[in-house]
HTML snippet that shows the backbone in 3Dmol.js (N, CA, C, O; Angstrom):
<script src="https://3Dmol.org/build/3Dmol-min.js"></script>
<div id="view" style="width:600px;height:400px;position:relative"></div>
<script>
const pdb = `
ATOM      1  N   UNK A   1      -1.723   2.164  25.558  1.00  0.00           N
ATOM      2  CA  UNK A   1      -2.538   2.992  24.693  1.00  0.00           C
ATOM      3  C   UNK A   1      -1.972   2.935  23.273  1.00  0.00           C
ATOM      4  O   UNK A   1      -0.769   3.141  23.112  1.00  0.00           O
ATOM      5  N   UNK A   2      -2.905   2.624  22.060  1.00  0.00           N
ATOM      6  CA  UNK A   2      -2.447   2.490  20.710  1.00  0.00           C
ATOM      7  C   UNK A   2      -3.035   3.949  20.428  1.00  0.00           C
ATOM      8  O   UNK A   2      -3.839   4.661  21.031  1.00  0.00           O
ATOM      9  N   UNK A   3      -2.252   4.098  19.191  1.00  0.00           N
ATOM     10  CA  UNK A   3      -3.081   5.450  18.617  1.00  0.00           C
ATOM     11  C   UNK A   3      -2.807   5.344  17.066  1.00  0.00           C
ATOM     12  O   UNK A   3      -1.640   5.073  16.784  1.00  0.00           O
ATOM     13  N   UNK A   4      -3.613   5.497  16.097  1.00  0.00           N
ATOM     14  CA  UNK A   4      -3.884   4.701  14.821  1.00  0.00           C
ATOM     15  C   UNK A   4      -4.423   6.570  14.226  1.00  0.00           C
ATOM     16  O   UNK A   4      -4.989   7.319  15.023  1.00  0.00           O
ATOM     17  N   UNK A   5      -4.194   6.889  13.175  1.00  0.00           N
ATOM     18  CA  UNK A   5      -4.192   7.669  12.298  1.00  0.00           C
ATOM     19  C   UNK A   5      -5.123   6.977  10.820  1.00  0.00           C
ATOM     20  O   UNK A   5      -4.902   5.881  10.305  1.00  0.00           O
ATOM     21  N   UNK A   6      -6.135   7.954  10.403  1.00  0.00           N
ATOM     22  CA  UNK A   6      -6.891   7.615   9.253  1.00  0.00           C
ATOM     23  C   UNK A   6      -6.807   8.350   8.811  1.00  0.00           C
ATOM     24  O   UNK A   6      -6.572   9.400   9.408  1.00  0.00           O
ATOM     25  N   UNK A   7      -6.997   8.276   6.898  1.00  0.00           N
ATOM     26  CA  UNK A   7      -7.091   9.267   6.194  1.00  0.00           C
ATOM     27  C   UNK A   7      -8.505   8.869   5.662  1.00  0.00           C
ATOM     28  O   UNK A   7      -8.767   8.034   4.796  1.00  0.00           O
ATOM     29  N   UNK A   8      -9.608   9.893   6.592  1.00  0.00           N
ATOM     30  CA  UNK A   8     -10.920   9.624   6.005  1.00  0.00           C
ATOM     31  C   UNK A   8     -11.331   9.947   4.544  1.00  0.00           C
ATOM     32  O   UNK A   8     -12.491  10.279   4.300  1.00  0.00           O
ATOM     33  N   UNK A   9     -10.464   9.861   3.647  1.00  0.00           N
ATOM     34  CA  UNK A   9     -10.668  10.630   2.522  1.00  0.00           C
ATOM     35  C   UNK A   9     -10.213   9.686   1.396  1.00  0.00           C
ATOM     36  O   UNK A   9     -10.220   9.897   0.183  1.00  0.00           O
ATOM     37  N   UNK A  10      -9.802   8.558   2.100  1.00  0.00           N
ATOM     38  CA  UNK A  10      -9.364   7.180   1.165  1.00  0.00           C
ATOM     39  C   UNK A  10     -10.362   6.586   0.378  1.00  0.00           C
ATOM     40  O   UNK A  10     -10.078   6.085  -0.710  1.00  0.00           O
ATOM     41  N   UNK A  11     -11.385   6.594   0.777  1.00  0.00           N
ATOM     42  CA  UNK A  11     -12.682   5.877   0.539  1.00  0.00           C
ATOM     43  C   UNK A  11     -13.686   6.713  -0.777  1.00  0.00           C
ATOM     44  O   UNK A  11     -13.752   7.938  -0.673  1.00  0.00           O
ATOM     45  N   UNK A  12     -14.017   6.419  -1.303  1.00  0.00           N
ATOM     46  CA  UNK A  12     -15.339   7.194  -2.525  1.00  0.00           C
ATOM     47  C   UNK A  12     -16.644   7.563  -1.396  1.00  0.00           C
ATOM     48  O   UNK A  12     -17.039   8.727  -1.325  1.00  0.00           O
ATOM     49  N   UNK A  13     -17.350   6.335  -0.418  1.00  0.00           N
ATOM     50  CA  UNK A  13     -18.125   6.615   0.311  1.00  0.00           C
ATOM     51  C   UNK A  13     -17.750   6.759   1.695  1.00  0.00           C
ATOM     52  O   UNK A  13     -16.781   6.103   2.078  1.00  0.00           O
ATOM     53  N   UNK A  14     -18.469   7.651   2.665  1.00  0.00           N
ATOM     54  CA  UNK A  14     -17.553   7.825   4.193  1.00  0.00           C
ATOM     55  C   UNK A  14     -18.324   6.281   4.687  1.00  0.00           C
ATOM     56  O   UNK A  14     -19.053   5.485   4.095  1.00  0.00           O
ATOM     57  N   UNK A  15     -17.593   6.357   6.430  1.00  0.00           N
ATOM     58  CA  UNK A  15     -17.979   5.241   6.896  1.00  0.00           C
ATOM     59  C   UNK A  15     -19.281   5.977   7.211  1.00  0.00           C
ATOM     60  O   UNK A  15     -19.444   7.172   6.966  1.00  0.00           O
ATOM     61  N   UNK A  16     -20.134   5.234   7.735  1.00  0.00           N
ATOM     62  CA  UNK A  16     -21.819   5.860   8.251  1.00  0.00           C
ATOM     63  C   UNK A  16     -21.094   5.697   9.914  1.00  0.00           C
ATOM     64  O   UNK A  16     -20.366   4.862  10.450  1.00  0.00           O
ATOM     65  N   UNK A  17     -21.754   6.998  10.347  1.00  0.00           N
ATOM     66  CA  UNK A  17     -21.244   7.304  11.970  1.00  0.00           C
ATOM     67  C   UNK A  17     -22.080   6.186  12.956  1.00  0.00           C
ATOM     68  O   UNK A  17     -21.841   6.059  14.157  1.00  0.00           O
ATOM     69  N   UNK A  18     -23.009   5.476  12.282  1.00  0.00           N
ATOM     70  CA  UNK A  18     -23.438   4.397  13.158  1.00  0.00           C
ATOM     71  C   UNK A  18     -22.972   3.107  13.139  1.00  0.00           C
ATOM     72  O   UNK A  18     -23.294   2.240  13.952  1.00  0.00           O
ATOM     73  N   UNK A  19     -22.069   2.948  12.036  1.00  0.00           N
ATOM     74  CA  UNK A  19     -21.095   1.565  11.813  1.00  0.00           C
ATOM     75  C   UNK A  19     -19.655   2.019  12.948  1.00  0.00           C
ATOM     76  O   UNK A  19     -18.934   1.403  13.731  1.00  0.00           O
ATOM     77  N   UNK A  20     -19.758   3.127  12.577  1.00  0.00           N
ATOM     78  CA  UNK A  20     -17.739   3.421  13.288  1.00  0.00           C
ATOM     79  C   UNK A  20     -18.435   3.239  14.738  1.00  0.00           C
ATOM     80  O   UNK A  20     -17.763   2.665  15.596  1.00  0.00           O
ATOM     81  N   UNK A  21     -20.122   3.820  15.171  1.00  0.00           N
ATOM     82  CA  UNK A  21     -19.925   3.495  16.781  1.00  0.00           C
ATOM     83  C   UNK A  21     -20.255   2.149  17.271  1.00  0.00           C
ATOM     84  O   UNK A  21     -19.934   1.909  18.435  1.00  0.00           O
ATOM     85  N   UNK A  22     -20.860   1.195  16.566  1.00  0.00           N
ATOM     86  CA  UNK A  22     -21.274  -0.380  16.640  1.00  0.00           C
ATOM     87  C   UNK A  22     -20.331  -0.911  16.439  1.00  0.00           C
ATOM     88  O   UNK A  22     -20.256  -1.985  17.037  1.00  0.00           O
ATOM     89  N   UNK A  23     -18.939  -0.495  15.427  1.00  0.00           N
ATOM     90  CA  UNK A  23     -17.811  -1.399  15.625  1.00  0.00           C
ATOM     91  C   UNK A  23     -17.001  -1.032  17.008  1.00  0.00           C
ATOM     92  O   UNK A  23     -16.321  -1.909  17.541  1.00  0.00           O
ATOM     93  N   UNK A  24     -17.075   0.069  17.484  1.00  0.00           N
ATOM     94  CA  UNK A  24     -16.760   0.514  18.536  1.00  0.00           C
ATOM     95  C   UNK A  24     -16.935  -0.083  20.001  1.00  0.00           C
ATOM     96  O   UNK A  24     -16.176  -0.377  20.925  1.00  0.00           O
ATOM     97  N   UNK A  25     -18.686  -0.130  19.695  1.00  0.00           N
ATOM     98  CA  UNK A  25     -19.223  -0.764  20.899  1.00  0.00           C
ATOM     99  C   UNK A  25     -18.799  -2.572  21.037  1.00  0.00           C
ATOM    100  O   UNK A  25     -18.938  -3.444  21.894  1.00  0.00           O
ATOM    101  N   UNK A  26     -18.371  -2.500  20.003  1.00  0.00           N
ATOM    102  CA  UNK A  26     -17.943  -4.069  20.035  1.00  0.00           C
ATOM    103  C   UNK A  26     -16.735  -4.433  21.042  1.00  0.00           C
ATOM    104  O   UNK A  26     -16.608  -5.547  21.549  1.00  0.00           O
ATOM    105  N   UNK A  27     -16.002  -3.516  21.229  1.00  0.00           N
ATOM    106  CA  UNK A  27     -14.417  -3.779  22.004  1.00  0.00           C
ATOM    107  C   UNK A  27     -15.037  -3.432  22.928  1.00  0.00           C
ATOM    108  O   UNK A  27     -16.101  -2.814  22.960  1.00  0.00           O
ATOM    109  N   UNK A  28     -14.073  -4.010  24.168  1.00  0.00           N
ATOM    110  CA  UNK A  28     -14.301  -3.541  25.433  1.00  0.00           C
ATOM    111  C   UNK A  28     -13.562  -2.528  25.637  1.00  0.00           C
ATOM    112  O   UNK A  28     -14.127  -1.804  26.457  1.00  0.00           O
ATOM    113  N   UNK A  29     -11.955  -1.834  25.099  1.00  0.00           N
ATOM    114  CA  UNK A  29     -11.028  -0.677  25.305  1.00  0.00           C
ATOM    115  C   UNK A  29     -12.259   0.607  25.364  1.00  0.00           C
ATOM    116  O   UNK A  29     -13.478   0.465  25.263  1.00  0.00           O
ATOM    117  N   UNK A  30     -11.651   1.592  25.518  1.00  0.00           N
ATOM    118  CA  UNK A  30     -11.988   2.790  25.440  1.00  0.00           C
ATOM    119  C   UNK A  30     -12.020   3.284  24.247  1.00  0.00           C
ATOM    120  O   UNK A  30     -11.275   2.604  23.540  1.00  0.00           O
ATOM    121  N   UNK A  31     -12.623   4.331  23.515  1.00  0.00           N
ATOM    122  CA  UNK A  31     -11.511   4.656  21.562  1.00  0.00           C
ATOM    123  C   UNK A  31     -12.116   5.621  22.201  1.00  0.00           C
ATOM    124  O   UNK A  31     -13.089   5.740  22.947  1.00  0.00           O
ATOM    125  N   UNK A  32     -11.288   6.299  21.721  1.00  0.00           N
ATOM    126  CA  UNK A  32     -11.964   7.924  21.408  1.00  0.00           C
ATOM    127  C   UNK A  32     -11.062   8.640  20.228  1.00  0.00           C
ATOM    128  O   UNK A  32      -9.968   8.235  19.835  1.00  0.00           O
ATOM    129  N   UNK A  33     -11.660   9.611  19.832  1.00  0.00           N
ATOM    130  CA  UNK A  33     -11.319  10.424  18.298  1.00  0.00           C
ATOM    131  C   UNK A  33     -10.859  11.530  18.465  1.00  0.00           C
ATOM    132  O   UNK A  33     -11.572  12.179  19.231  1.00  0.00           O
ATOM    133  N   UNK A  34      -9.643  12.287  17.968  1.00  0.00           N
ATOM    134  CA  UNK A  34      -9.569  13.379  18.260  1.00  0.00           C
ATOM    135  C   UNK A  34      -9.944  14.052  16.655  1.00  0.00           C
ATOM    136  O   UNK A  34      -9.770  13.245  15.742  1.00  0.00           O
ATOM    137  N   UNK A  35     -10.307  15.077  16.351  1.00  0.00           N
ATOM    138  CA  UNK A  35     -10.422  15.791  14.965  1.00  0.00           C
ATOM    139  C   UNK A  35     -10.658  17.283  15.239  1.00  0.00           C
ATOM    140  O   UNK A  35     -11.673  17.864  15.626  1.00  0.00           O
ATOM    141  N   UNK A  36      -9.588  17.683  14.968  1.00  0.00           N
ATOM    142  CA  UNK A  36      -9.380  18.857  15.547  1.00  0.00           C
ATOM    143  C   UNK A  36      -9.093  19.095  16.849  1.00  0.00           C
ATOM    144  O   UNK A  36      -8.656  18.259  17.641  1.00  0.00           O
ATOM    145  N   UNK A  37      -9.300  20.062  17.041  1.00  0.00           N
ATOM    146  CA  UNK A  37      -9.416  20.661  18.868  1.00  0.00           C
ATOM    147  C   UNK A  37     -10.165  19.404  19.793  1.00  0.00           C
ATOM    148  O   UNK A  37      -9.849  19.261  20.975  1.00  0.00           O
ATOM    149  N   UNK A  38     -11.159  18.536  19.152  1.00  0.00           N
ATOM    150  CA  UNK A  38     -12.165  18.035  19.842  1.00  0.00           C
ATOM    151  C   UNK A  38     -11.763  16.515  19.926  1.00  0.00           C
ATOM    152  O   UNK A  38     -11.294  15.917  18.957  1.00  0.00           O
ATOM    153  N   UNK A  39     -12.007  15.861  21.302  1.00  0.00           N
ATOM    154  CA  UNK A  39     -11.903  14.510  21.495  1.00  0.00           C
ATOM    155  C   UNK A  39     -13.048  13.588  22.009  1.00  0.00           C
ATOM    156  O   UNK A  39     -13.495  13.500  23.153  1.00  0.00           O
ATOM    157  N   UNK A  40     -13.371  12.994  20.999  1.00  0.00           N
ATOM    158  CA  UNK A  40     -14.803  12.521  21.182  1.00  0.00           C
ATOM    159  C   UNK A  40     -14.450  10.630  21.544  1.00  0.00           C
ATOM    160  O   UNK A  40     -13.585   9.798  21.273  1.00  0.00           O
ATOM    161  N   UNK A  41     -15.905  10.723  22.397  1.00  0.00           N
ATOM    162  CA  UNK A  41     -15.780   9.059  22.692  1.00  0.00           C
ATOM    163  C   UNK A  41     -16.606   8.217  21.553  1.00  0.00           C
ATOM    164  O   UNK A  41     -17.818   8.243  21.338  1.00  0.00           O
ATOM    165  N   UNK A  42     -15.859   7.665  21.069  1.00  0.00           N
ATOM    166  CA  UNK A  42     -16.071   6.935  19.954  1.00  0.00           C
ATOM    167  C   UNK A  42     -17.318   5.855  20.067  1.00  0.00           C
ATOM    168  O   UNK A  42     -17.905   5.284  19.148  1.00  0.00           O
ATOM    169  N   UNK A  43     -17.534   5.761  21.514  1.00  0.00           N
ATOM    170  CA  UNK A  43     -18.727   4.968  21.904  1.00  0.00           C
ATOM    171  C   UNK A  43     -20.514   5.531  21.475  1.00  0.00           C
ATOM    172  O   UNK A  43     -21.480   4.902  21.044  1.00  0.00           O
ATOM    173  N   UNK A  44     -20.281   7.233  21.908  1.00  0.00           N
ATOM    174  CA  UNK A  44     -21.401   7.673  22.059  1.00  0.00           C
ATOM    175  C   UNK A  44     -21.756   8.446  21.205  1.00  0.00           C
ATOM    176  O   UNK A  44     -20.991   9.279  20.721  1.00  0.00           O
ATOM    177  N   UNK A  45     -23.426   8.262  20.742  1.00  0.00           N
ATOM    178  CA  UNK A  45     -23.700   8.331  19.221  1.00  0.00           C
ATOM    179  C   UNK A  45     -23.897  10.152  19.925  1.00  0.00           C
ATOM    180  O   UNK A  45     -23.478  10.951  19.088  1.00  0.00           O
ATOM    181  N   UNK A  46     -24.350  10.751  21.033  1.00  0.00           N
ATOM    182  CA  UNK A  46     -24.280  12.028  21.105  1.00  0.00           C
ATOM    183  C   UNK A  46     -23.342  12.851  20.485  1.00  0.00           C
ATOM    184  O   UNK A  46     -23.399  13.562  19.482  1.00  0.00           O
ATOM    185  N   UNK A  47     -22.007  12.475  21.720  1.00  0.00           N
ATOM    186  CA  UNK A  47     -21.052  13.123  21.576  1.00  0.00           C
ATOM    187  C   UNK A  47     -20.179  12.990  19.909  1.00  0.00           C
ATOM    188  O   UNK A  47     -19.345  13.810  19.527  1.00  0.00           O
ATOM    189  N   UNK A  48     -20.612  11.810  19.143  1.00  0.00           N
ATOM    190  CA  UNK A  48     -20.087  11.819  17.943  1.00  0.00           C
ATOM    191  C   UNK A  48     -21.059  12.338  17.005  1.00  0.00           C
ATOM    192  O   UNK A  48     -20.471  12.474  15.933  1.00  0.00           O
ATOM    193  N   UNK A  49     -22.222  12.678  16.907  1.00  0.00           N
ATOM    194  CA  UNK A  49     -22.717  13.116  16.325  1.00  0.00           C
ATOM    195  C   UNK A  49     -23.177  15.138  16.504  1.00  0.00           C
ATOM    196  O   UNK A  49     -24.078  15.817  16.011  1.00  0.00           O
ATOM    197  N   UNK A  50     -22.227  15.406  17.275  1.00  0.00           N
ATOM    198  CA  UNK A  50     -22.505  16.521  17.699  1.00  0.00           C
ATOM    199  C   UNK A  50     -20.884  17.308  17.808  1.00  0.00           C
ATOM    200  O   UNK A  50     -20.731  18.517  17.632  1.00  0.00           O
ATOM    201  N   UNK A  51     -19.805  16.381  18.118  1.00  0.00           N
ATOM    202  CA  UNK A  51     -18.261  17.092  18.048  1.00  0.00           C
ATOM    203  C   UNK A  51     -17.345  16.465  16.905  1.00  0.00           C
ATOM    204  O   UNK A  51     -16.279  17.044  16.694  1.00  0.00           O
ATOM    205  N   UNK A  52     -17.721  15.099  15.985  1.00  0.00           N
ATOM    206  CA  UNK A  52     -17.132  14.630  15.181  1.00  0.00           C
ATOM    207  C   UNK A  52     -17.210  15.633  14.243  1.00  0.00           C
ATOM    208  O   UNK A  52     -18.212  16.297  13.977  1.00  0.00           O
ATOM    209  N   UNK A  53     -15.857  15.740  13.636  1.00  0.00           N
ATOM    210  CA  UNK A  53     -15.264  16.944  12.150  1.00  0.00           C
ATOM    211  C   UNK A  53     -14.455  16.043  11.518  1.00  0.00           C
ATOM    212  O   UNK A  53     -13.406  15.520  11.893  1.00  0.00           O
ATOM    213  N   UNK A  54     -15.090  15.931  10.493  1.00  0.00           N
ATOM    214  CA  UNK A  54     -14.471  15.115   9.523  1.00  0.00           C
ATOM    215  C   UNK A  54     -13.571  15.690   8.158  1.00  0.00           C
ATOM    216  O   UNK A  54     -12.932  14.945   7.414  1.00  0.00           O
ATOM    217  N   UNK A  55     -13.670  17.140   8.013  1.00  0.00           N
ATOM    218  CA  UNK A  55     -13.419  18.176   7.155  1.00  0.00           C
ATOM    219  C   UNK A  55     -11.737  17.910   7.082  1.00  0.00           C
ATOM    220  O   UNK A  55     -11.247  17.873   5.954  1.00  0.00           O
ATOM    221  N   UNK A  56     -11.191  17.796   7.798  1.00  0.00           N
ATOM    222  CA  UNK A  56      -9.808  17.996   7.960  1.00  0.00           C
ATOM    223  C   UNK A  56      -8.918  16.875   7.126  1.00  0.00           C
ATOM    224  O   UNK A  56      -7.752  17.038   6.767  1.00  0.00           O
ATOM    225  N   UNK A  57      -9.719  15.716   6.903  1.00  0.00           N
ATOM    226  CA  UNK A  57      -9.515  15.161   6.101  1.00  0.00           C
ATOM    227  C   UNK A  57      -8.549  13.498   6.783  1.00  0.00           C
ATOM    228  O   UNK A  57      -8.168  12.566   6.075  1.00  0.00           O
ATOM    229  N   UNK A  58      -8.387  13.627   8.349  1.00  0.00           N
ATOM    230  CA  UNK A  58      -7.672  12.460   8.885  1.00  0.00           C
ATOM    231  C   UNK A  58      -8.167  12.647  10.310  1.00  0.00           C
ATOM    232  O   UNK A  58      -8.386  13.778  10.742  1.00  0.00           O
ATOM    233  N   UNK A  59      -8.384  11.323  11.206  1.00  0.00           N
ATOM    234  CA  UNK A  59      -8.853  11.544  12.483  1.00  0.00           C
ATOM    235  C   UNK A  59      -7.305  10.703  13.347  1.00  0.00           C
ATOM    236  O   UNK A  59      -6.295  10.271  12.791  1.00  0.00           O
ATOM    237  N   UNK A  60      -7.568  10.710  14.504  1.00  0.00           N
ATOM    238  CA  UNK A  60      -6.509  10.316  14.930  1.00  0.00           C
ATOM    239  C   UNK A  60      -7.700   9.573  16.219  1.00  0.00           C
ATOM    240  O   UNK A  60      -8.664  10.119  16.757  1.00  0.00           O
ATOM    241  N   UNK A  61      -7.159   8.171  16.404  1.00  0.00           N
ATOM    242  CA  UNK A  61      -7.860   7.233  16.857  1.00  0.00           C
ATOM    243  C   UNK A  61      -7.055   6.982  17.955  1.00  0.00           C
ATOM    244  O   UNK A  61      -5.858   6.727  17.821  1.00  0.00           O
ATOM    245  N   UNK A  62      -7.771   7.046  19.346  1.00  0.00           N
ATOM    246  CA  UNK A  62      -7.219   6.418  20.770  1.00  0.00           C
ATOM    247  C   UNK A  62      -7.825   5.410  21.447  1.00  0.00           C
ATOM    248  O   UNK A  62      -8.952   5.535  21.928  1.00  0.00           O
ATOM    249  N   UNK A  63      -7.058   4.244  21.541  1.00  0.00           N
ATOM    250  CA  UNK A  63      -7.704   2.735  21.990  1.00  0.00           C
ATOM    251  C   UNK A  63      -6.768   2.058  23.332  1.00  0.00           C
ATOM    252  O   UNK A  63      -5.698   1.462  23.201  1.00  0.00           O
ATOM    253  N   UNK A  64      -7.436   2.310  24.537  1.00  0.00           N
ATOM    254  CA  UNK A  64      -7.033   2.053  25.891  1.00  0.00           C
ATOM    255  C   UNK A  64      -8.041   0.891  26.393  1.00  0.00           C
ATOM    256  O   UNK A  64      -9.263   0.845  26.538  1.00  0.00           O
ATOM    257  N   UNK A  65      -6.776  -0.208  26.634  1.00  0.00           N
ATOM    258  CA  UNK A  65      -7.373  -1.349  27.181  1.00  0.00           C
ATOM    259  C   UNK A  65      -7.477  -2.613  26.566  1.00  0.00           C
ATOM    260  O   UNK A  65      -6.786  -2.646  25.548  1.00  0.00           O
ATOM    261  N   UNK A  66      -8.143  -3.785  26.819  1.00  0.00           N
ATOM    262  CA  UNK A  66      -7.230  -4.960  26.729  1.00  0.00           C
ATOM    263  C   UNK A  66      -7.048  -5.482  25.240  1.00  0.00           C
ATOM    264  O   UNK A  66      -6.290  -6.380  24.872  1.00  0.00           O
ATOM    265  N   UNK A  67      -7.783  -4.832  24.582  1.00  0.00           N
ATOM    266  CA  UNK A  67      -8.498  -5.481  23.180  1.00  0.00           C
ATOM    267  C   UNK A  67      -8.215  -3.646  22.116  1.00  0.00           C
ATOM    268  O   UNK A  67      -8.823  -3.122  21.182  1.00  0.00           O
ATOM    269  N   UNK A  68      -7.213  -3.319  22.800  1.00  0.00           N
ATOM    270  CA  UNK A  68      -7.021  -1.861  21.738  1.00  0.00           C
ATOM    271  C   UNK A  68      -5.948  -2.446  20.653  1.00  0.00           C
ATOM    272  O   UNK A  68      -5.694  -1.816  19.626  1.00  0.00           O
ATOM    273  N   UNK A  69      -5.456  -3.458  20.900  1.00  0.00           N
ATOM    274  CA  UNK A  69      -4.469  -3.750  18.961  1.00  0.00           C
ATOM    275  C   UNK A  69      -5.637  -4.327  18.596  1.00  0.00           C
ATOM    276  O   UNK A  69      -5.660  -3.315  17.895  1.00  0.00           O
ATOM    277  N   UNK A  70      -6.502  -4.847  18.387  1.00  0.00           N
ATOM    278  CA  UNK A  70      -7.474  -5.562  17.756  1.00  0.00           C
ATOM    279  C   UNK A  70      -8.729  -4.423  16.862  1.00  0.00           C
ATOM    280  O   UNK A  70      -9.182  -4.548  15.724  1.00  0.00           O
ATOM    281  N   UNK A  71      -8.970  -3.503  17.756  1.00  0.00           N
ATOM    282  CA  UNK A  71     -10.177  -2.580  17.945  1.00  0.00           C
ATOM    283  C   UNK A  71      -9.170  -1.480  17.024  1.00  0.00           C
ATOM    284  O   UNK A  71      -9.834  -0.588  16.495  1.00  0.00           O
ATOM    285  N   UNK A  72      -8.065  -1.431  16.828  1.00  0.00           N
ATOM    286  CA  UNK A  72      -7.189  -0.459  16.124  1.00  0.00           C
ATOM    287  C   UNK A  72      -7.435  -0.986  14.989  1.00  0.00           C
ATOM    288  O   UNK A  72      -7.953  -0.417  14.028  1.00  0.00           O
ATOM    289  N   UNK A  73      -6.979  -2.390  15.068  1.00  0.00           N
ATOM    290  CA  UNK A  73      -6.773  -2.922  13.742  1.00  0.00           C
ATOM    291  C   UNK A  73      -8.145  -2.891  12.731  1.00  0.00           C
ATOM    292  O   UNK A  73      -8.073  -2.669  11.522  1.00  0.00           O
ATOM    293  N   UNK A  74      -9.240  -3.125  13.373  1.00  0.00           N
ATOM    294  CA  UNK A  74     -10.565  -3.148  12.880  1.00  0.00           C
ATOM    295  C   UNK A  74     -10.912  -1.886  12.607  1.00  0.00           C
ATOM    296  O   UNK A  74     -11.442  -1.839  11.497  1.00  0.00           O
ATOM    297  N   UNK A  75     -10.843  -0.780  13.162  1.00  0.00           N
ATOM    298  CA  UNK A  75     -11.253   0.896  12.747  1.00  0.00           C
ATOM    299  C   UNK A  75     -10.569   1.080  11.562  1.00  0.00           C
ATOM    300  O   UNK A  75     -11.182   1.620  10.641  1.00  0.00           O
ATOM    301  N   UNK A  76      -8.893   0.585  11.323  1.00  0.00           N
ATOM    302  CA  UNK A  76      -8.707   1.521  10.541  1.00  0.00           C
ATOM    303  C   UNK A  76      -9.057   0.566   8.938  1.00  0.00           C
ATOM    304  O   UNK A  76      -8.910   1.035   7.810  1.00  0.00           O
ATOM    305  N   UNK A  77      -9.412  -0.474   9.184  1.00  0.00           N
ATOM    306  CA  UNK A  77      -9.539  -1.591   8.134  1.00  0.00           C
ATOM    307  C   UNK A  77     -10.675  -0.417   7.404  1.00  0.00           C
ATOM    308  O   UNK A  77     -10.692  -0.145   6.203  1.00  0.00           O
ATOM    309  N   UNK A  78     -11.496   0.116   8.349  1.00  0.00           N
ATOM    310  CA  UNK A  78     -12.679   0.512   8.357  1.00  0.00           C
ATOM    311  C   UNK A  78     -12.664   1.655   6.987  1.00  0.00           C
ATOM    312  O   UNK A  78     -13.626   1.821   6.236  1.00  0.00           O
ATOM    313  N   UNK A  79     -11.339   2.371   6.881  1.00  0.00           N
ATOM    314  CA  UNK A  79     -11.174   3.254   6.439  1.00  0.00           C
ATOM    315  C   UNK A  79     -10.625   3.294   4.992  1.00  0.00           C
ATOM    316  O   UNK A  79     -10.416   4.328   4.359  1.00  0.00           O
ATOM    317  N   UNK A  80     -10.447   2.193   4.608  1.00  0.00           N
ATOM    318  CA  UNK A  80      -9.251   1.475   3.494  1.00  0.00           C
ATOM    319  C   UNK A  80     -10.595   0.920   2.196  1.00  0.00           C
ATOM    320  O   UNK A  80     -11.600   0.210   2.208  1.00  0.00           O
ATOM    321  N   UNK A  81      -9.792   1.803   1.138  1.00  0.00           N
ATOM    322  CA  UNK A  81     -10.682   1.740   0.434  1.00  0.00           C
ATOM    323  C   UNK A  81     -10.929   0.346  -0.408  1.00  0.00           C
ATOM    324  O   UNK A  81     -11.885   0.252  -1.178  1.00  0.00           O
TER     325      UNK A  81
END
`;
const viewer = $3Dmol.createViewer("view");
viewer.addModel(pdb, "pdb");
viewer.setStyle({}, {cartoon: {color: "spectrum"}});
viewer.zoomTo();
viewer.render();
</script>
């Protein structure tokens, strides 16, 4: 299990929540997000569009399985301004 830290607040524009879950759906690992109290599967546009909190200003990224250094490496590229 990798676990990768963002500071969503690097960027002028956010990522759009349908790019972070299409780059998502691209790996085969698991990701999921924690932000705050809440741990969301990074796959599903529900559960991220309904428990993702972005306010806090950093998410903390969990990537289980065969292709999680790759799928790490690509999220947080994601975030870099």
């Amino acid at each position: 299990m990798v676990k990768r830290r963002v500071d969503t607040l690097q960027r002028y524009n956010p990522v759009p929540i349908s790019m972070l879950i299409n780059t998502a759906n691209s790996f085969a690992c698991d990701i999921f997000v924690e932000c705050g109290k809440n741990k969301v599967n990074a796959k599903n546009y529900d559960e991220m569009k309904r428990n993702l909190v972005t306010q806090y200003g950093h998410l903390l990224f969990y990537f289980n399985g065969v292709d999680e250094d790759d799928a790490g490496k690509k999220i947080e590229q994601m975030f870099l301004p």
